[in-house]
N, C-alpha and C positions, 0 to 999 in steps of 0.2 A: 361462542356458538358459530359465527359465520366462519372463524378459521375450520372448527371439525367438519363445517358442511364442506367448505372447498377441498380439503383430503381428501375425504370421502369421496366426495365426486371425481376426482382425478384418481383417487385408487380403481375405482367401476369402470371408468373411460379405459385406465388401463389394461384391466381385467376382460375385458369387450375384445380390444384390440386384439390381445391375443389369443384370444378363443377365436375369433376369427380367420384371424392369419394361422393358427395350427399351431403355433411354438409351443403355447399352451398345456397341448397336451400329443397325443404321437403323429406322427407322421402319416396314415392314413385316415383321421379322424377330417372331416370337414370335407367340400366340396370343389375345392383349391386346391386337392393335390393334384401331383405330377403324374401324367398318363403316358407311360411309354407308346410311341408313334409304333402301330401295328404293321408290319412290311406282308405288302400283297404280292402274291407272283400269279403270276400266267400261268394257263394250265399246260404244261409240254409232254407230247407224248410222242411214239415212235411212227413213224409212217415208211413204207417201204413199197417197191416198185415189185411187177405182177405183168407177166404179159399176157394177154387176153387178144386170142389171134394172132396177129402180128403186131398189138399196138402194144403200149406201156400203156398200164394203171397207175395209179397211184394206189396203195388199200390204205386206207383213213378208219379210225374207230367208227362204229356209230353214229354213235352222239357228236361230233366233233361238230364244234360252232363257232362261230367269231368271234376271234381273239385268242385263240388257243394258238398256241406255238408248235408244230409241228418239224420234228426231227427227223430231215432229210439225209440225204448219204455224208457230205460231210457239210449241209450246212443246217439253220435255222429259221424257218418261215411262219410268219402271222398272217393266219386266217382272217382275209376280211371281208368275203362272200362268200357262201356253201350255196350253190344249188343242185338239181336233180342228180346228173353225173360229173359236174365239175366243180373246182374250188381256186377262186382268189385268191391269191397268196402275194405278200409282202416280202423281199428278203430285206435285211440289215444294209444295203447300199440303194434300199427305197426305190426297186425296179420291182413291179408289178407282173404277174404272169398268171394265166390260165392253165390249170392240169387237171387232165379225167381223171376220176376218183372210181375206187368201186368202194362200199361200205360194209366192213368185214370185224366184226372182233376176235383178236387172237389174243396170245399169250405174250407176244412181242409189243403188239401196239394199245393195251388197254391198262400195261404198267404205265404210271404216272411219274413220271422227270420232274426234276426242281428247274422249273421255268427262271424268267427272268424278270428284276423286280418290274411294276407297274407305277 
């Protein structure tokens, strides 16, 4: 009697185990599966130059906010202040600068680029 009870119980222990751990049964059954790691990008859109009198504009979407990527003549910039007529930009060698914006949607700058991952 006490050997069928010790089987027994090491059959269920095992039987536990592996319902637990998933070998059990498939590979998306249980709370322990594998989550592929979701890649986030930055929003990147196009921005382009506008002269308004004799100065340069920038024209910016909209909506354009912080942390969007903005796609300059031949480079890359991260928006890290939008105010009234001006925007903070970051480039890729981490030199900071100020440019007048005016806030226009076209057909040019409200297509959305495959940004860069975050």
């Amino acid at each position: 009697m006490m050997q069928s009870r010790r089987t027994l119980n090491g059959w269920l222990a095992a039987l536990a185990l592996l319902t637990v751990t998933g070998m059990g049964s498939s590979a998306e059954a249980g709370p322990w599966r594998r989550h592929r790691r979701r890649v986030r990008r930055r929003i990147r859109r196009r921005a382009f130059w506008r002269a308004v009198g004799v100065r340069p504009v920038l024209v910016v979407p909209l909506a354009v906010a912080v942390g969007w990527e903005l796609a300059l003549d031949n480079r890359v910039v991260v928006v890290k202040e939008v105010r009234e007529k001006e925007v903070v930009v970051t480039d890729s060698d981490g030199k900071t600068e100020t440019l007048e914006i005016a806030k226009e949607d076209s057909p040019d700058n409200t297509q959305e680029l495959e940004g860069s991952e975050i």
